[in-house]
C-alpha distance (Angstrom), angle and dihedral (degrees) to the residues before:
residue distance angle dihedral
X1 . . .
X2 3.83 . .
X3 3.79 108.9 .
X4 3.96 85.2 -146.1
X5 4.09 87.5 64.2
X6 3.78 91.4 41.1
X7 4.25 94.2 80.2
X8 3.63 93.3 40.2
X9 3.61 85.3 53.3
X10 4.05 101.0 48.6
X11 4.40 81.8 51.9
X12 3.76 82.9 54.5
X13 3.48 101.7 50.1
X14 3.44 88.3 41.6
X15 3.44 98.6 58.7
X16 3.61 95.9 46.5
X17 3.83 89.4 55.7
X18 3.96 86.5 55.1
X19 3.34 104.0 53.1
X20 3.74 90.0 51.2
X21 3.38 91.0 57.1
X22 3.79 88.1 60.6
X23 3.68 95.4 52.0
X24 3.55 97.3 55.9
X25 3.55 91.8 36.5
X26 3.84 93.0 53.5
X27 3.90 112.0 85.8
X28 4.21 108.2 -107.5
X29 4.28 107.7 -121.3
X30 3.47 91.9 -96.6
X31 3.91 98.5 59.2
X32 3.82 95.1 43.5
X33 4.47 81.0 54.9
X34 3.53 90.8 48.0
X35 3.74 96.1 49.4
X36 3.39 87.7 43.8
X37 4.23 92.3 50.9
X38 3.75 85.4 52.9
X39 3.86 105.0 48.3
X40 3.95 79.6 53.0
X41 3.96 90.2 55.5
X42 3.31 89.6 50.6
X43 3.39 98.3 51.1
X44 3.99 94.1 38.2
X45 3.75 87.4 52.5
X46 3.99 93.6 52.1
X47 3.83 93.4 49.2
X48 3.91 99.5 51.9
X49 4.26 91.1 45.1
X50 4.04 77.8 56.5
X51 3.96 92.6 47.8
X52 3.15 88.8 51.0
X53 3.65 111.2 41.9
X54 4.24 81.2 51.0
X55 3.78 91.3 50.8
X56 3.72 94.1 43.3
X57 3.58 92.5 54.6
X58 3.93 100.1 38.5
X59 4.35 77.3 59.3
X60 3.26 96.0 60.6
X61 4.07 96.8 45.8
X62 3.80 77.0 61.2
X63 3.79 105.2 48.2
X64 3.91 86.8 43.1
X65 3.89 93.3 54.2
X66 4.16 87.0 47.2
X67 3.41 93.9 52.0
X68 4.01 110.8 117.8
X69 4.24 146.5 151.4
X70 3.47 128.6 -99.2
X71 3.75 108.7 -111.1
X72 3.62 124.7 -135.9
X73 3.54 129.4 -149.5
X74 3.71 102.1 -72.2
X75 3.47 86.2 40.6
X76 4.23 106.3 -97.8
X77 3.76 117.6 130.6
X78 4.26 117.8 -92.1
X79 3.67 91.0 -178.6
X80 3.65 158.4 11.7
X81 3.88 125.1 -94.1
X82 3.77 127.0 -92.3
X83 3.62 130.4 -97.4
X84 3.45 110.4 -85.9
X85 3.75 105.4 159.1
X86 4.12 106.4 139.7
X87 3.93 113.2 -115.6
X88 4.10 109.1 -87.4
X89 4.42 97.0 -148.9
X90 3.45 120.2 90.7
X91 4.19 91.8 -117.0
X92 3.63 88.8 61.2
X93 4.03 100.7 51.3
X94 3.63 92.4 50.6
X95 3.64 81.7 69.0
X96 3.84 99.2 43.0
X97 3.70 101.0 55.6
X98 3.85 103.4 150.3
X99 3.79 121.3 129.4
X100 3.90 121.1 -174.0
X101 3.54 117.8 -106.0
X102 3.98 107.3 -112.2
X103 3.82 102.9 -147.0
X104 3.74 103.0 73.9
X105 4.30 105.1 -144.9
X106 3.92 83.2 169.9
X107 3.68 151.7 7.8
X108 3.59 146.6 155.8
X109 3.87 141.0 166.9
X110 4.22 92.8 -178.4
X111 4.07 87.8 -113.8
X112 3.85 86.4 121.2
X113 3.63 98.9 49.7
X114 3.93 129.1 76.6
X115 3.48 120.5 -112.3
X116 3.97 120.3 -104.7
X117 4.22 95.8 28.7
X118 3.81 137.0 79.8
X119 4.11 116.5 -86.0
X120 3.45 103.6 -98.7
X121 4.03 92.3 -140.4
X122 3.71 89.2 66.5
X123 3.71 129.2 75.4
X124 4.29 108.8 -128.8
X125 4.17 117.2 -136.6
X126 3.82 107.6 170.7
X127 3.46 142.8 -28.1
X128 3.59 148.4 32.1
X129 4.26 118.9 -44.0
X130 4.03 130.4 137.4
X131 4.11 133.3 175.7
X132 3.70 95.5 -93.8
X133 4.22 121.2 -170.4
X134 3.73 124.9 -143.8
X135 3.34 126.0 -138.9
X136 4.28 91.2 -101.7
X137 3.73 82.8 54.7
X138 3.77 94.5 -101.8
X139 3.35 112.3 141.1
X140 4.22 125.4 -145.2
X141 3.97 136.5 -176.8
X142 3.94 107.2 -107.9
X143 3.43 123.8 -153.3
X144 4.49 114.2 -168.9
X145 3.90 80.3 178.8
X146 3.36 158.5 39.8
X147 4.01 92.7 -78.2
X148 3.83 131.8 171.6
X149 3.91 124.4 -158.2
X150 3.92 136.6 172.2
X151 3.98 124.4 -135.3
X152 3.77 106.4 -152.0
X153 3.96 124.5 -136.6
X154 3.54 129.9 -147.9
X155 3.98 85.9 -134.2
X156 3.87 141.8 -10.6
X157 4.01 115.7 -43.9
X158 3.44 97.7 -95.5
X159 3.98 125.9 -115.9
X160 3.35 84.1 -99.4
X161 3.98 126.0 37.1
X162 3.83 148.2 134.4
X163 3.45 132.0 -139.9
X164 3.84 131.2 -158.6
X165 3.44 135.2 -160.7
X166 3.77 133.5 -176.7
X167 3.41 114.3 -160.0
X168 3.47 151.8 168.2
X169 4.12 121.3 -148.3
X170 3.57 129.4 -138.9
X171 3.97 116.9 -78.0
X172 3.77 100.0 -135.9
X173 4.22 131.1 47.9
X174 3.65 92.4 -135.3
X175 3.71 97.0 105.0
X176 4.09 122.6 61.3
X177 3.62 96.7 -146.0
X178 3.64 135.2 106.4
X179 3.68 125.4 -103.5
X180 4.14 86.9 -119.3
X181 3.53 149.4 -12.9
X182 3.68 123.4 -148.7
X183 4.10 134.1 -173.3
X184 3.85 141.4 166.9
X185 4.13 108.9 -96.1
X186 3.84 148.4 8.1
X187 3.41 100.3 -55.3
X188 4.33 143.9 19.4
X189 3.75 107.0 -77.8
X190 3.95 111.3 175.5
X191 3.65 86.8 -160.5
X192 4.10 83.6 72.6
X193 3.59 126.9 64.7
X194 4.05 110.7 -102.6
X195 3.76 109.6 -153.7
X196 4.32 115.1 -148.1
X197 3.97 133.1 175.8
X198 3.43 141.3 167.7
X199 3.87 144.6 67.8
X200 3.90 85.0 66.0
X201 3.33 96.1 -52.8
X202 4.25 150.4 108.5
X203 3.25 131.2 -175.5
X204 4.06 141.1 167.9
X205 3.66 121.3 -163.8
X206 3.89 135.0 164.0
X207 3.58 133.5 81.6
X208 3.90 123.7 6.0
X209 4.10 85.9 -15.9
X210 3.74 139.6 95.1
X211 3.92 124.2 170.2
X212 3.84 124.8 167.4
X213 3.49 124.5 161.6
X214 3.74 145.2 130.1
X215 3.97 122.9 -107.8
X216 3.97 100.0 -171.1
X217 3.70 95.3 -136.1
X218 3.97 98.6 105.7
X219 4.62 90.2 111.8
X220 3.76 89.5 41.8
X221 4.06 82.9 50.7
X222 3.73 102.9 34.9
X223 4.14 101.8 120.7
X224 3.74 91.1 -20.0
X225 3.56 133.8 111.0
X226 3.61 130.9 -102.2
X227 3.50 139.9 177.2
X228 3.72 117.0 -124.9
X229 3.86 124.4 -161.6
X230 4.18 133.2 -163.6
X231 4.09 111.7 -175.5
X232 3.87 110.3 178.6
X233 3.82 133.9 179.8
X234 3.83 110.4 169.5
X235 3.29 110.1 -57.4
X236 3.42 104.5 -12.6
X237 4.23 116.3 92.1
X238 3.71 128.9 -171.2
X239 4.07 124.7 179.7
X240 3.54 132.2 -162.8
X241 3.68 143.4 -165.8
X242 3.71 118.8 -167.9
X243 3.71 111.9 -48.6
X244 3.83 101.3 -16.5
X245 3.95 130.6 71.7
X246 3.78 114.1 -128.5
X247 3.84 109.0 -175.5
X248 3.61 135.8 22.0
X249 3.70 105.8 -177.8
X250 3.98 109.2 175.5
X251 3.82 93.9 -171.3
X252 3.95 106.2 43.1
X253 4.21 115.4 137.4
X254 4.12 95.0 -141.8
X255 3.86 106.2 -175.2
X256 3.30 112.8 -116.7
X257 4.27 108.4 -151.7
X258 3.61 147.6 133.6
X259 3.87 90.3 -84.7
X260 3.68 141.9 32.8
X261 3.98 117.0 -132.8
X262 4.19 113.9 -137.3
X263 3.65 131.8 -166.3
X264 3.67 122.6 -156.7
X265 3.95 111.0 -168.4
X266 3.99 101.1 -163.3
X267 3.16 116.1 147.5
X268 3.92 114.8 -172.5
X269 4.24 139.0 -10.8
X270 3.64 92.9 -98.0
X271 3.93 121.0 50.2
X272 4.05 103.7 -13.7
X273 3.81 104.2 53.3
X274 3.93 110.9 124.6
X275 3.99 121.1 -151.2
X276 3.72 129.4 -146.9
X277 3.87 101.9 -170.1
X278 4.04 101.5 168.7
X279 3.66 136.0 7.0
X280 3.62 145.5 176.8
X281 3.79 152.8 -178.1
X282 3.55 122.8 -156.0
C-alpha cells in the first residue's frame, strides 16, 4: 500500500466510526414520541391534582357558609345542619359542576336586619315573613305563609348568573307544596321558566319547557337545611342541592330583569314555616 494513502485512510476510517456513533446514539422517532407522550403525562397529571385540590377546597368554603340550625317553632335552633360536603372522586364532580358567580349583584345573611320585621333590602309582595334569630344567634327569613318577595338588582340578570339559596324545608308532610318557587322578574310570566323544589319534588315550567320529577330527598330535608343552587348561561339551566345536581335543562327561557321573584310556601308557626337563611346573586 502507498504510505501516502495510509493517513488519509486512518481519517477515513475514523470518520466512519464517528458518525456511527451518532446514529446509534441519536434517539430512533419513536423514542423521541414516547418521551415526548410521557413529559405530557406528567405534566397532565400535575395540573388536574391542582384542579382539583382548588375545586375541592372552593367546595368546602361553600358547604361551610351553608351550614345552619334547625329552627323550632318559636324560631330557636333544635339541631345542627346537614352534611353538605361535595363528593371527593372524580365520578362524583363530573356531576357537581357549579362554580360561584364572582361579581356579587346581591347577598345577605340577615345580620344587618332587626329581628321581628321585613329586610329592608328586599321588596315585600304578600304574606306573612319576619327577621327571626336562632338559638346560635344566626338569624333566617321566616315565612308562617304562603309569602312572595322580590330581590332587587342593580341591572338585568346577566346572560350568565347563579343564584343561591339557603334554606330550610317545612318540618311536617302535611302540606303538598314545595319548599320554594323561584323566577326571573317582577311578576309570573309563563313564557319564563319558574324554578320549584321541595317536599320531594322538582319541577321547571314556563316557556318551551316542562320538567317534573321526584328527587327522594324530602326525610333528609324535612326541617333541615339545604343548600340550593341555580347556574345559568343563556339558555341552558342547571340546579343543585347540596352535593348532587338535579336538572340540566339545555333549553330553559330564565328571565333575565332587574329583580328576581321568590315564593315562600310556609304555612303556619308550628310545623310549616319555611327559612331562607342566606342568598345571593352573582
Amino acid at each position: 500500500m502507498n504510505n501516502r494513502r495510509f493517513p488519509s485512510c486512518l481519517s477515513a476510517l475514523a470518520s466512519a466510526i464517528a458518525a456511527i456513533t451518532l446514529v446509534a446514539a441519536a434517539p430512533s422517532p419513536a423514542e423521541a414520541q414516547f418521551g415526548k407522550r410521557l413529559k405530557d403525562a406528567v405534566k397532565r397529571t400535575a395540573e388536574d391534582k391542582a384542579i382539583q385540590k382548588a375545586t375541592e377546597e372552593e367546595s368546602k368554603a361553600i358547604d361551610s357558609a351553608a351550614a345552619g340550625g334547625v329552627p323550632d317553632a318559636t324560631g330557636t335552633a333544635a339541631g345542627t345542619a346537614a352534611n353538605t360536603s361535595a363528593p371527593k372522586d372524580r365520578k362524583a364532580w363530573a356531576n357537581y359542576d357549579f362554580v360561584p358567580g364572582q361579581r356579587t349583584l346581591f347577598f345577605t345573611d340577615f345580620t344587618e336586619d332587626a329581628v321581628g320585621n321585613f329586610p329592608e333590602r328586599l321588596e315585600f309582595k304578600t304574606g306573612a315573613m319576619e327577621i327571626v334569630e336562632f338559638e346560635d344567634g344566626q338569624r333566617a327569613l321566616k315565612a308562617s305563609a304562603q309569602s312572595d318577595f322580590l330581590i332587587p338588582l342593580p341591572e338585568a340578570l346577566p346572560a350568565k348568573y347563579t343564584i343561591e339559596l339557603d334554606v330550610i324545608s317545612r318540618k311536617g308532610r302535611g302540606v303538598g307544596a314545595s319548599t320554594f318557587e323561584i323566577f326571573g322578574g317582577r311578576e309570573r310570566d309563563m313564557e319564563s321558566s319558574q324554578v320549584s323544589w321541595g317536599n320531594g319534588y322538582f319541577y321547571v315550567e314556563g316557556g318551551p319547557v316542562k320538567v317534573a320529577f321526584e328527587t327522594n330527598d324530602a326525610d333528609r330535608y324535612q326541617g333541615k337545611p339545604a343548600s340550593f343552587r341555580i347556574l345559568g348561561d343563556g339558555k341552558y339551566l342547571k340546579a343543585y342541592v347540596d352535593e348532587k345536581r338535579v336538572a340540566n335543562i339545555p333549553n330553559a327561557e330564565f328571565k333575565r330583569d332587574k329583580a328576581i321573584f321568590v315564593r315562600l310556601q310556609g304555612r303556619n308557626d308550628d310545623q310549616d314555616a319555611v327559612y331562607i337563611t342566606r342568598m345571593r346573586v352573582a
